[in-house]
N, C-alpha and C positions, 0 to 999 in steps of 0.2 A: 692454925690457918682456918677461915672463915671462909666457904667454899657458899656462893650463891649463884643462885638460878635465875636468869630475868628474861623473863617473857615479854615477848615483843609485837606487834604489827609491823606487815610485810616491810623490808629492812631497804624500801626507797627513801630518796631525799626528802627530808622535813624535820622540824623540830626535836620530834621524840627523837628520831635516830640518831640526827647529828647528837643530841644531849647521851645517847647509850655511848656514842663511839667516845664522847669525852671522859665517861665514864671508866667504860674499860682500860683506855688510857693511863688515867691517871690515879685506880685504884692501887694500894699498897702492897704491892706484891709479895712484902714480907707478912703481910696478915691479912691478905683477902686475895680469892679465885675465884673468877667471874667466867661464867659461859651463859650464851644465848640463845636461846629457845624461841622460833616465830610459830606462825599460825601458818604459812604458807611461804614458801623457801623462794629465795629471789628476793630481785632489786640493786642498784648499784652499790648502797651501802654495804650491802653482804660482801661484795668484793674486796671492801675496802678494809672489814673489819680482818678478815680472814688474810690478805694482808698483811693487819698487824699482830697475826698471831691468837687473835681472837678464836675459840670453839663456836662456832654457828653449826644449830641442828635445829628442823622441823618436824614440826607436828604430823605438818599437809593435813591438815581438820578439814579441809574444805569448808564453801559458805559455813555450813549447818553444823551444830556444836554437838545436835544428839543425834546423831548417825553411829552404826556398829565400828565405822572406819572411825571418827574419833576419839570413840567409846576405845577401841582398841590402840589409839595413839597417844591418850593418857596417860592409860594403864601400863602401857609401856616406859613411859618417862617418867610416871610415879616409880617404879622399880629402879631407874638410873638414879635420882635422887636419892634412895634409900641406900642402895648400893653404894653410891658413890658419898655418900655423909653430908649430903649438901643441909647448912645449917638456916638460910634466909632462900627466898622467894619471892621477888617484887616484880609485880606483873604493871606492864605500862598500857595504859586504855584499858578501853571497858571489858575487851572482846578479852587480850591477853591475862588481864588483871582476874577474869572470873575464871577461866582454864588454869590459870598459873594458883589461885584460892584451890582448888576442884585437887586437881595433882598434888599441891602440895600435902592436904590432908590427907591424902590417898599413901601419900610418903612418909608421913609421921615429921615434917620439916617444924622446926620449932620456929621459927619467924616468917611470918606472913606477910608482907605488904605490898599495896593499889596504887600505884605512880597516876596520877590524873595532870595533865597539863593543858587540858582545856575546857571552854566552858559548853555544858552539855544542849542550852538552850533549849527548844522543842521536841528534841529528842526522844519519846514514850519511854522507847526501849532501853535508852542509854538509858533516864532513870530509873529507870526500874534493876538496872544491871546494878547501879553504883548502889544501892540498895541492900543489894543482895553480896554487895562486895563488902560494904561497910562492916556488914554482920560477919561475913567470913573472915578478914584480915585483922591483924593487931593494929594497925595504924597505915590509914589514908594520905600519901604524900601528893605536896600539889604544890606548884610553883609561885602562887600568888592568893594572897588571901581571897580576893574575889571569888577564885575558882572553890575556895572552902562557903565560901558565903552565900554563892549560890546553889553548889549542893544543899546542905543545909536548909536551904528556903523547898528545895525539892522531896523534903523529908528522908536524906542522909544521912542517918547516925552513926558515929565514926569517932574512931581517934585523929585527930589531924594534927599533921606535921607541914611546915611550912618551908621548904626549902626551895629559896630563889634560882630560876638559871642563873647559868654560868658561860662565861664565853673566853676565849683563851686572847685575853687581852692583847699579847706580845704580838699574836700572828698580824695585828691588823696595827703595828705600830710604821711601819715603814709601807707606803704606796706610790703608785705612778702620781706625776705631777696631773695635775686635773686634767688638760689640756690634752699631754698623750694618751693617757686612759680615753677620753674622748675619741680621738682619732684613731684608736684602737678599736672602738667597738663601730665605728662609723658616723660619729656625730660631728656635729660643728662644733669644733673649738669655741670658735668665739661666742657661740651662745650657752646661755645657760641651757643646766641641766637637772629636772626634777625627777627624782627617779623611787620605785619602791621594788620592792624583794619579795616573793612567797607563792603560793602555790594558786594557780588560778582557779580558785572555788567562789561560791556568792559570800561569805562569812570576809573576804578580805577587801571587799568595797573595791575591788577597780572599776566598777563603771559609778561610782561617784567621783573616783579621778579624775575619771573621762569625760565626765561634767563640768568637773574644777579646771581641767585644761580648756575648756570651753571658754571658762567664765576668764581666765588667766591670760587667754588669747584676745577676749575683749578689752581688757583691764591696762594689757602691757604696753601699752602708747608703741608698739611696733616692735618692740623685742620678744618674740615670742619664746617662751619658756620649749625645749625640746623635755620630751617625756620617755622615760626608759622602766618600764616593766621587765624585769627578770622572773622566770620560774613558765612553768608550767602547767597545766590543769584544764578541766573539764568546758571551759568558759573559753578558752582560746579563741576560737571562731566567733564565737559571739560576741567577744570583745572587737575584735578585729571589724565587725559588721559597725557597732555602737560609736567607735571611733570614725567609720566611712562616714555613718549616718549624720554623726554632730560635725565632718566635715576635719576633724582634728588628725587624721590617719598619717599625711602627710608629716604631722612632726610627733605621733609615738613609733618609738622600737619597741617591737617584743624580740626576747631574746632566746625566748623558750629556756628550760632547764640549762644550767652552768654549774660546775664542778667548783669553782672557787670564785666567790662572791665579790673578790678586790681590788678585782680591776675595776668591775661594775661601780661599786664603791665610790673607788675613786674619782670616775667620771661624774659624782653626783653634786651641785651646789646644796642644793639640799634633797634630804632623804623623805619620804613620806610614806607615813602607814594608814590605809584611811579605812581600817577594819572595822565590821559590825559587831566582831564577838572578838577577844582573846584574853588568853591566858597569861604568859608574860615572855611573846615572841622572841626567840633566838636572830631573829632578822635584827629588831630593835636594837639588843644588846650591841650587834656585830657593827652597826651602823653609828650608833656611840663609841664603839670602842675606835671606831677608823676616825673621830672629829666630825662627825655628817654632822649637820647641822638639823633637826627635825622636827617633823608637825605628823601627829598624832591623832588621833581621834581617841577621844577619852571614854575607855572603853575597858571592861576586867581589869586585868594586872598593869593597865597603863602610865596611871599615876600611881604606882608605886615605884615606878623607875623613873618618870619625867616629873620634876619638882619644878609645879608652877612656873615658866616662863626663865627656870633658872638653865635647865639642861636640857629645855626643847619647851615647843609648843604644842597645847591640846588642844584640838577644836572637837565641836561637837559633832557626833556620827552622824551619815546620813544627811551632810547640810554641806554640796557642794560648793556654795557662793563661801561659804567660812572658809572652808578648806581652800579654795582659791586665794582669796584674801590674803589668809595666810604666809603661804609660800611667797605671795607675788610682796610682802612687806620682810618678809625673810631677803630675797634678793635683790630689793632693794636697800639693805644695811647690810652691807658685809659686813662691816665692824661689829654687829652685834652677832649673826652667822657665825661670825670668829668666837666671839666668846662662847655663845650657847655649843659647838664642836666643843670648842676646848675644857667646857665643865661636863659635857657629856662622859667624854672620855676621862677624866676626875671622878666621876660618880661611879664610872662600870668598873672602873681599876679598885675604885675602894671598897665597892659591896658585892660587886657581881662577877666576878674574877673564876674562872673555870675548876684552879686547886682548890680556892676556899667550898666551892659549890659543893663538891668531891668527898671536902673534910667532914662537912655535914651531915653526909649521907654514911660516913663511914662513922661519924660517932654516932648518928641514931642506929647505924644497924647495931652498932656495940653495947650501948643504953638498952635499947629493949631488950635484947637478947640477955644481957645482967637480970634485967625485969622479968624474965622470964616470957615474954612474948608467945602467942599463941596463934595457930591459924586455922579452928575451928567454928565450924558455923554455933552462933550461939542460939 
């Protein structure tokens, strides 16, 4: 039994977490023991995981990483690892991935590794953290080679391992019909419906949406496109103000945070992601695997999953009038709508699929650990 340790950020809704809880899920229970370790306890996911029988335990490090209190939170949980034989240690983000490096060597753990699933951009700090992680860990996991591509340009030397998300294809095989999913969440039936998924920060371009609903409400000879934003975030209000201001408020819903993305989904003609930065989004995956038919901003891990005009559309970031466009020639062919869903969901079945994601991760931890894997600063 292969018993590891994975170090987390706070255990709310977002990619990393949903990607832990698939994880623990679906690891091999006849050869692997997974518990979770956060920086600060809370969030819904906690609930969820614990639940499904999950071990969840915090740090409580608070902000600051060199304080006596996490100095003493540590060294505590170096001891439970040692104690308990934990063999691997993959810390997710910067913040978990250098604590979880930190502890582990403090525990004598023979495999080391830095889960990275985003891209760090401007960040000082973050580079300099992955930095300092590179050096400590056997090997750097990241979900899209961009996100290796751009370390690496930040002066990250590392082992990297490239393992794609994963998303549980089955869950998003059967939906409401388009029309009652609408009337479900309040929309009009009869109109289209353009919608995107994720957390309201600047890195995920809703107020380039909020442009492209502009230019879309110019464009649509009278059928105006309705607009549905799911998730939550910092930007809330201020989105809410930018849509008053371009006059568009009347036809977006926000939906604030939702627990299950499928009905949403479902009420969408097509999906859109019109991010400045990412890695290779869990929203994307989930919206292919439902048939969404989507338009993209091509951007980190984006065409590695949207193949040219075959499984969705790319435009370029930051260019409202494209993004409009887009969509507005998306719903005007459904026939092609139809195909680009239907190979969506063809591509996330055949590469992106949640067990195989799983399998991945459970042979690199097997591989290195053979290899002798190390989690010492060199």
């Amino acid at each position: 039994m292969i018993r590891i340790g994975f170090f987390a950020p706070l255990l709310t809704t977002g990619g990393t977490q949903r990607h832990l809880q698939q994880v623990l899920r679906l690891l091999d229970p006849a050869r692997f023991s997974g518990r979770i370790y956060t920086l600060r306890p809370g969030g819904e996911i906690e609930g969820e995981l614990e639940a499904d029988g999950v071990d969840v335990r915090s740090l409580s490090v608070g902000d600051r990483l060199l304080t006596p209190r996490a100095v003493r939170a540590m060294l505590r949980v170096a001891w439970e690892l040692r104690a308990e034989g934990v063999r691997v240690v993959h810390g997710y983000q910067w913040r978990p991935a250098l604590v979880g490096a930190i502890v582990a060597r403090l525990a004598g753990v023979p495999l080391v590794l830095g889960g990275k699933r985003s891209l760090t951009g401007d960040d000082t700090t973050a580079r300099l953290a992955w930095r300092l992680i590179g050096r400590a860990v056997d090997t750097i996991v990241v979900n899209a080679d961009a996100i290796r591509a751009e370390a690496e340009s930040h002066r990250v030397a590392a082992r990297w391992a490239v393992v794609p998300s994963g998303v549980d294809v089955e869950r998003f095989e059967s939906r409401l019909p388009t029309s009652e999913a609408k009337a479900a969440l309040g929309l009009e039936p009869g109109r289209p419906v353009v919608g995107t998924i994720g957390r309201l920060e600047q890195r995920k371009g809703h107020a380039d949406l909020l442009l492209a609903t502009r230019t879309m409400h110019r464009l649509a000879n009278g059928l105006c496109p309705q607009v549905l934003i799911v998730g939550d975030g910092p930007l809330r209000e201020e989105l809410a103000r930018q849509a008053a201001d371009l006059g568009v408020l009347g036809n977006v819903r926000f939906t604030g945070q939702v627990t299950d993305v499928r009905v949403a989904l479902s009420a969408m003609d097509v999906f859109v992601l019109p991010s400045t930065a990412e890695g290779m989004p869990n929203a994307l995956l989930e919206a292919m695997a439902a048939r969404r038919p989507v338009v993209a901003t091509a951007v980190g891990g984006m065409g590695e999953v949207l193949e040219g005009d075959r499984t969705g559309v790319l435009v370029p970031p930051q260019d409202p009038d494209a993004l409009g466009r887009a969509i507005l020639h998306l719903l005007a062919d459904p026939a092609r709508a139809r195909r680009l869903g239907d190979a969506a969901r063809s591509r996330v079945a055949g590469e992106f699929g949640a067990r195989a994601m799983v399998e991945r991760l459970e042979s690199l931890y097997e591989e290195r650990l053979a290899a002798g894997g190390h989690g010492r600063l060199a």
